[in-house]
C-alpha positions in Angstrom: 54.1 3.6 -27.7 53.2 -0.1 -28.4 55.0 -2.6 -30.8 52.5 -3.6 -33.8 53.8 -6.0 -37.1 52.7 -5.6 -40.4 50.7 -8.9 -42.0 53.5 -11.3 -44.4 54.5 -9.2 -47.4 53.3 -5.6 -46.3 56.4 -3.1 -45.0 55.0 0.0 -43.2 55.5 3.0 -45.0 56.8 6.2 -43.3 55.1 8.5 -45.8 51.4 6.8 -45.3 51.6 5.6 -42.0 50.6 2.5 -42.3 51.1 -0.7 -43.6 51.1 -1.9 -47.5 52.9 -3.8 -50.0 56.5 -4.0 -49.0 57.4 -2.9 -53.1 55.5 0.3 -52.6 56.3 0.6 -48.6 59.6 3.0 -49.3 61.1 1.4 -46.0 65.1 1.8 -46.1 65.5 -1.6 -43.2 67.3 -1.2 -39.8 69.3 -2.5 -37.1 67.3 -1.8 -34.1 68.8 -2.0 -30.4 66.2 -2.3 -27.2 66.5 0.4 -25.1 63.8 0.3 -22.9 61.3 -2.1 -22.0 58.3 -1.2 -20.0 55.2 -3.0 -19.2 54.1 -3.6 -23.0 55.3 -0.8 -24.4 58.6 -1.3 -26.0 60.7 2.1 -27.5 62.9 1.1 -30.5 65.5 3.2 -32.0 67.4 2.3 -35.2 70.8 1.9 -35.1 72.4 1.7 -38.4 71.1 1.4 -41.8 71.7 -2.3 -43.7 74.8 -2.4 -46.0 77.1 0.3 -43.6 80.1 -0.1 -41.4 79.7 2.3 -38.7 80.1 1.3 -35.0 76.6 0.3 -32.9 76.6 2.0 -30.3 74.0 1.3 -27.5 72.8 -0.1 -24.3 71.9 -3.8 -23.4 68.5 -4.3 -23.1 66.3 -4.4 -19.5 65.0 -7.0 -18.3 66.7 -9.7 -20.9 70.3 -11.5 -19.6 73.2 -10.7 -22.1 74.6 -14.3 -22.5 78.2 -14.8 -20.7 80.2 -14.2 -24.5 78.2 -11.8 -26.5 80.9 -10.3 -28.7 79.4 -11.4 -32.4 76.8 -13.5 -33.6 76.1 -16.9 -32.7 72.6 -18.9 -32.6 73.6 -20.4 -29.2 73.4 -16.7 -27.7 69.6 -16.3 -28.9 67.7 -15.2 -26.7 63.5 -15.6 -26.0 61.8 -12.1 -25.7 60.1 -11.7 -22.3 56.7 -11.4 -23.6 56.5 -12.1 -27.7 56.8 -16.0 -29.0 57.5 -14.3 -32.7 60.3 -12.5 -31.5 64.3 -13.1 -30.0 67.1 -11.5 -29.2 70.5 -12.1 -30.8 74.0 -10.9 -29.7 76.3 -9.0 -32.0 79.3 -6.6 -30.8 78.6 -7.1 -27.1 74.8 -5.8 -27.5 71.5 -7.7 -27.8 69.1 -6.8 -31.4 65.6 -7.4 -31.9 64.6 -9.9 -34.5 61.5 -11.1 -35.5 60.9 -14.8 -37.1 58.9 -15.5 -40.0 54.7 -16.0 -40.4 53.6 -19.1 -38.5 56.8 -19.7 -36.5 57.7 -19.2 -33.1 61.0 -18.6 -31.3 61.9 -22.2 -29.4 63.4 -21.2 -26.5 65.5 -25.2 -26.1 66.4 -25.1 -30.1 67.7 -21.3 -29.6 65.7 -20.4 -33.3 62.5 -19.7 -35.2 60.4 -23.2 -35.9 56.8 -24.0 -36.9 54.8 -22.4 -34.0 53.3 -26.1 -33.4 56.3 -27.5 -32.0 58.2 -24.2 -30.8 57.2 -24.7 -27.3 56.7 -21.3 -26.5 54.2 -20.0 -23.8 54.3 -15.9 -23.4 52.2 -13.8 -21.1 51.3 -10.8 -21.0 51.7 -8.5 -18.1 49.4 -8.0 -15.1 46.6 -5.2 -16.4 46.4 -1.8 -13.3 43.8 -0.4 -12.0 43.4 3.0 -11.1 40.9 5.9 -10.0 40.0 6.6 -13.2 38.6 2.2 -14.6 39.0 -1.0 -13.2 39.9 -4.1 -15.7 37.9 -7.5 -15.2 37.8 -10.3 -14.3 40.1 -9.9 -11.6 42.8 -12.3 -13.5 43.2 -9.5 -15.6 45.1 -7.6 -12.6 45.7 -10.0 -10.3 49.2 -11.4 -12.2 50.5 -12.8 -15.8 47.5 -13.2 -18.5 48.1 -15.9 -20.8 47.4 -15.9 -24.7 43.6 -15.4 -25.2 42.7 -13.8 -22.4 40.5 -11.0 -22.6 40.3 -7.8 -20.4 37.6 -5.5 -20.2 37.8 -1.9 -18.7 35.0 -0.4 -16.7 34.9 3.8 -16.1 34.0 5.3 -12.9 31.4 7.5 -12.5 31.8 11.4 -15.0 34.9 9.1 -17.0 34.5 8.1 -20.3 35.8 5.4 -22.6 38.8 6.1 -24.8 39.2 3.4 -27.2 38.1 -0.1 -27.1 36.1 -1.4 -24.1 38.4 -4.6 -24.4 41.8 -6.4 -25.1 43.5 -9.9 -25.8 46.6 -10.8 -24.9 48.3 -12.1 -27.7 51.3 -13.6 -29.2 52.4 -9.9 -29.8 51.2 -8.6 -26.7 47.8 -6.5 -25.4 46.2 -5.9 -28.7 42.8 -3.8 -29.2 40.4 -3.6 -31.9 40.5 -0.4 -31.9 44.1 0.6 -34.1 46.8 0.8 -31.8 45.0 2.3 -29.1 45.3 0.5 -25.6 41.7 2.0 -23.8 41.8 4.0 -21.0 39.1 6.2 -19.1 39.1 9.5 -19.6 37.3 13.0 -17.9 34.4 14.2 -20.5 36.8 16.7 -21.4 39.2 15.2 -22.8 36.8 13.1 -24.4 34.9 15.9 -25.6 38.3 17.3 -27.3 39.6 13.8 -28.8 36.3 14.0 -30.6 36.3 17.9 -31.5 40.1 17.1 -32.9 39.4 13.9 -34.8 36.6 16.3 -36.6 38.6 18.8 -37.3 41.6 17.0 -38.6 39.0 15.3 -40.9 37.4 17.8 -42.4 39.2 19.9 -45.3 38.2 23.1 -46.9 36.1 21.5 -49.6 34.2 18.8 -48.0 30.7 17.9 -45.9 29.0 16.6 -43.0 25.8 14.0 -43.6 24.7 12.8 -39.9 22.6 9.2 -39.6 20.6 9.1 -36.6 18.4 6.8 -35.5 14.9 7.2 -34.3 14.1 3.7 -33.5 12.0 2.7 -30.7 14.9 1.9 -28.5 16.0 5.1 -28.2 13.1 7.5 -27.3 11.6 10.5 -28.1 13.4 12.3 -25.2 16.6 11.4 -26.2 16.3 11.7 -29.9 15.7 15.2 -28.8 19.1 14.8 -27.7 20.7 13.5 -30.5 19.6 16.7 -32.4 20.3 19.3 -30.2 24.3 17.7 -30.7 24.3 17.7 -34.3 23.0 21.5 -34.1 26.1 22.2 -31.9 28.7 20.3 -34.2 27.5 22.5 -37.3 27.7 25.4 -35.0 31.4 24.8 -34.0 32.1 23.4 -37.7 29.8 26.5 -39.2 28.9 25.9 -42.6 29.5 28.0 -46.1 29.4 27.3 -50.1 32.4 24.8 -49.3 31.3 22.8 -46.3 27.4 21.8 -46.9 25.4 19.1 -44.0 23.1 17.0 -44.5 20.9 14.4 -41.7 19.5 11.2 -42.5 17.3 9.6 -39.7 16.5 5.9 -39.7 14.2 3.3 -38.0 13.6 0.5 -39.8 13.8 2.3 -43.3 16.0 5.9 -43.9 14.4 9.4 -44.4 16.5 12.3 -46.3 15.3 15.1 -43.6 17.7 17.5 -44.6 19.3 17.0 -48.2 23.3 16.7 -48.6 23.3 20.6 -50.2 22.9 22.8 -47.4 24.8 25.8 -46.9 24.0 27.8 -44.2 24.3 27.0 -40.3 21.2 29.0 -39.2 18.8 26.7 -41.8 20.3 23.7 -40.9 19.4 24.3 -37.3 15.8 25.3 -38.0 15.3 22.3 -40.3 16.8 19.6 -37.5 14.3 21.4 -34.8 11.1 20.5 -37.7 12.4 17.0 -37.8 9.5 14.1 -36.1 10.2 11.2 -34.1 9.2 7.7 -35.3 10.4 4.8 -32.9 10.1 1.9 -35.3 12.6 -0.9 -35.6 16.5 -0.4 -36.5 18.2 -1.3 -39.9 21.9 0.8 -40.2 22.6 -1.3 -43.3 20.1 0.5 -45.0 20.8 3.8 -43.1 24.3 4.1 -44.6 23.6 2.6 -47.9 20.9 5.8 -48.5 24.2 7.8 -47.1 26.2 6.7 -49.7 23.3 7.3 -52.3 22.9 10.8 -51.2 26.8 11.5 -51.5 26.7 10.2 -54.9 23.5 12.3 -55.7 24.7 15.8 -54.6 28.6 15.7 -54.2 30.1 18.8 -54.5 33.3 18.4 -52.6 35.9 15.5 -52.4 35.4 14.6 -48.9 32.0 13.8 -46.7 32.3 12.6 -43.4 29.5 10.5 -42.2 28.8 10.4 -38.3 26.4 7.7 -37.2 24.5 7.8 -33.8 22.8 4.9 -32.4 22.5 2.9 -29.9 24.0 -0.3 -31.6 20.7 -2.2 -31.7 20.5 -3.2 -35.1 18.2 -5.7 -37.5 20.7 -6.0 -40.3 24.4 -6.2 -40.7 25.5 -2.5 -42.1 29.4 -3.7 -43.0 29.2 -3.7 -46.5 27.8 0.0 -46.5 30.7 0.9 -44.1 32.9 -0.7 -46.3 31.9 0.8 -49.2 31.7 4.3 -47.8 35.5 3.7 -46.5 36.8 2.2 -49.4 35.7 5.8 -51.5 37.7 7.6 -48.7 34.7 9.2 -47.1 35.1 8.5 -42.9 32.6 7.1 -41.1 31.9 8.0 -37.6 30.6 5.6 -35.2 28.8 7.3 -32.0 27.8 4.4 -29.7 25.2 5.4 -27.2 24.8 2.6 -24.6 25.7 0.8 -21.4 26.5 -2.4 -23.1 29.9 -3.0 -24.9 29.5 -1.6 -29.0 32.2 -3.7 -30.8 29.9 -3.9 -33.8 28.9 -0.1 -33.8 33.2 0.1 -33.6 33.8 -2.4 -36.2 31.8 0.1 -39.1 34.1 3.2 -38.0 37.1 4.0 -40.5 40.5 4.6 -39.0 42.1 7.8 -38.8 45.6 9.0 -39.9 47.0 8.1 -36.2 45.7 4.3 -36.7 42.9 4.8 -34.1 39.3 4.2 -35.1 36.9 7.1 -35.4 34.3 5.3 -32.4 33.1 7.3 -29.5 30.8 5.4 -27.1 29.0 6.9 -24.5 27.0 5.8 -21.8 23.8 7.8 -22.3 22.3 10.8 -24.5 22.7 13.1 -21.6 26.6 12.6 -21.8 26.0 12.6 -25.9 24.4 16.4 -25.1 27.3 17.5 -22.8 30.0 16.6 -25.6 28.2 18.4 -27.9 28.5 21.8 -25.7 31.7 21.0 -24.7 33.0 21.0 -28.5 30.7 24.3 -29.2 31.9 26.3 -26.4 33.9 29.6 -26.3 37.5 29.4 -27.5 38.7 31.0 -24.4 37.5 28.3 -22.2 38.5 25.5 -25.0 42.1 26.7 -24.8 41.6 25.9 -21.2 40.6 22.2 -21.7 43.3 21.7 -24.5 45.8 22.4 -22.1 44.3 20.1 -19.4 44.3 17.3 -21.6 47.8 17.4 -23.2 
């Protein structure tokens, strides 16, 4: 679990999940008392609710000294957090609460309060990064002690593991932040990642709704291993079947789009006939025009209330394809980013919307081999699914 802070103005609403504007938020404020503090992950449990009487009753926090007389408030018994410059400590009824200061100001550590972050004087770290069997993080700073605001971290999967997340982090004035939501990458066994994936669809998807896949076909990635690419989209209609209320449609791209299989189709055996008819080109790449015929076609044959888009490429692109995204996002359809290459995707991540958990709906995998082995992972008997659900748990 990781500490995140809504922007100035925005509560976090417990009914959404997610930030907004603090007069529609519904957020009933808290005392909150640190009861653990581990690595960056800080637990928070509230306390008491503003405006009542009752007794606090909780422990001090790790890792931060109570001050000698901590038995009700009193600026000169702030304290710095370990790790945050926009956060302290102050004492009340023998216990130490979280409090956070106000945009642009830091906690000064000598002045025992928040100040304009310019002259606060504070200088926070963030902890040292740990390797394990499954990634290594580089450069070796990232491991080797303390990282100091700015630094960036990059993980790199051994051999049959696969990215969860991210494929960097910053430490920041908040701590290890990603891009990706609130999710902290990791490597994971093909799996698991095949699950994540097979679980994000499925908690997507509703009862009225479709499927339009934009692949490229661009020179880059080959006719071997567009061959690939279609023999997964074949397997996610077969585990997602279709029916009058769930209708597919696939768009390729090089460096213009082609309709190949029109946004109205119905039945799973059709669709996978029609994907096997579909050519290769290998021209250039432009996703911005990719997704903006993807948002035509939704518009031109809607029938449900939901279409989730799922883009495969392998991030090598002519044009910038953010306002497409955006648009497709901002009409609540998702949009799936599948990144297919060695190199780091941030841009393939950056078009992806973010799911209900706050994690971004972007896979990236190494090659179109793995790409293949996800897609018969996700469309293989339930008995041995149950299997790999329990596995990764």
């Amino acid at each position: 679990m990781f500490l995140r802070h809504c922007s100035a103005g925005e509560h976090f609403s417990p009914t959404l999940k997610k930030c907004v504007n603090r007069d529609i938020a519904g957020c009933i404020k808290h005392w909150y008392c640190i009861l653990v503090v581990i690595s960056v992950s800080i637990l928070l449990t509230p306390v008491r609710s503003a405006g009542t009487s009752s007794t606090i009753n909780c422990s001090p926090i790790n890792n931060v000294p109570l001050p000698s007389i901590c038995t009700e408030y009193s600026p000169k018994n702030n304290v710095a957090h370990p790790s945050i410059c926009t956060d302290y400590y102050f004492c009340a009824y023998n216990k130490m609460f979280l409090r956070h200061c106000s945009a642009g100001e830091h906690f000064s550590p000598t002045l025992k309060k928040c100040v304009n972050r310019d002259i606060a004087g504070c200088i926070k770290q963030c902890d040292a990064l740990v390797n394990d069997a499954n990634g290594t993080w580089e450069p070796v700073s990232c491991t080797a002690g303390p990282n100091k605001v700015g630094s960036i971290c990059s993980i790199t999967c051994a051999q049959n593991m696969e990215l969860k997340g991210s494929s960097s982090i910053t430490c920041t004035d908040y701590g290890w932040n990603s891009t990706n939501g609130n999710l902290i990458p990791s490597c994971v066994e093909l799996e698991c990642f095949s699950e994540d994936m097979k679980n994000a669809i499925n908690e997507t998807l509703t009862v009225n709704a479709g499927i339009l896949f934009v692949i490229d076909e661009s020179g880059s990635i080959g006719q071997t291993d567009y061959l690939k690419s279609k023999q997964f989209i074949k397997d996610i209609v077969d585990s997602f079947p279709l029916s009058r209320t769930r209708t597919a449609g696939v768009i390729t791209f090089d460096d213009y789009p082609i309709v190949r299989i029109p946004l109205t189709e119905t039945s799973t055996d059709n669709f996978k006939d029609m994907v096997d008819s579909i050519p290769y080109r290998g021209q250039g790449t432009d996703v911005l025009e990719a997704l903006e015929a993807a948002l035509t076609e939704i518009q031109s044959h809607a029938t449900g209330s939901l279409y989730l888009v799922i883009l495969i490429t392998d991030g090598i692109s002519e044009t910038d394809a953010t306002p497409a995204a955006n648009a497709l996002k901002n009409l609540d359809h998702p949009v799936f980013t599948i990144g297919v290459n060695k190199q780091r995707l941030t841009y393939v991540e950056s078009l992806s919307s973010m799911g209900k958990n706050g994690i971004r709906h972007f896979f990236h995998t190494r090659d179109f081999d793995i790409l293949k082995s996800i897609g018969s992972y996700i469309n293989r008997p339930t008995s041995t699914a149950a299997a790999t659900q329990n596995k990764c748990k």
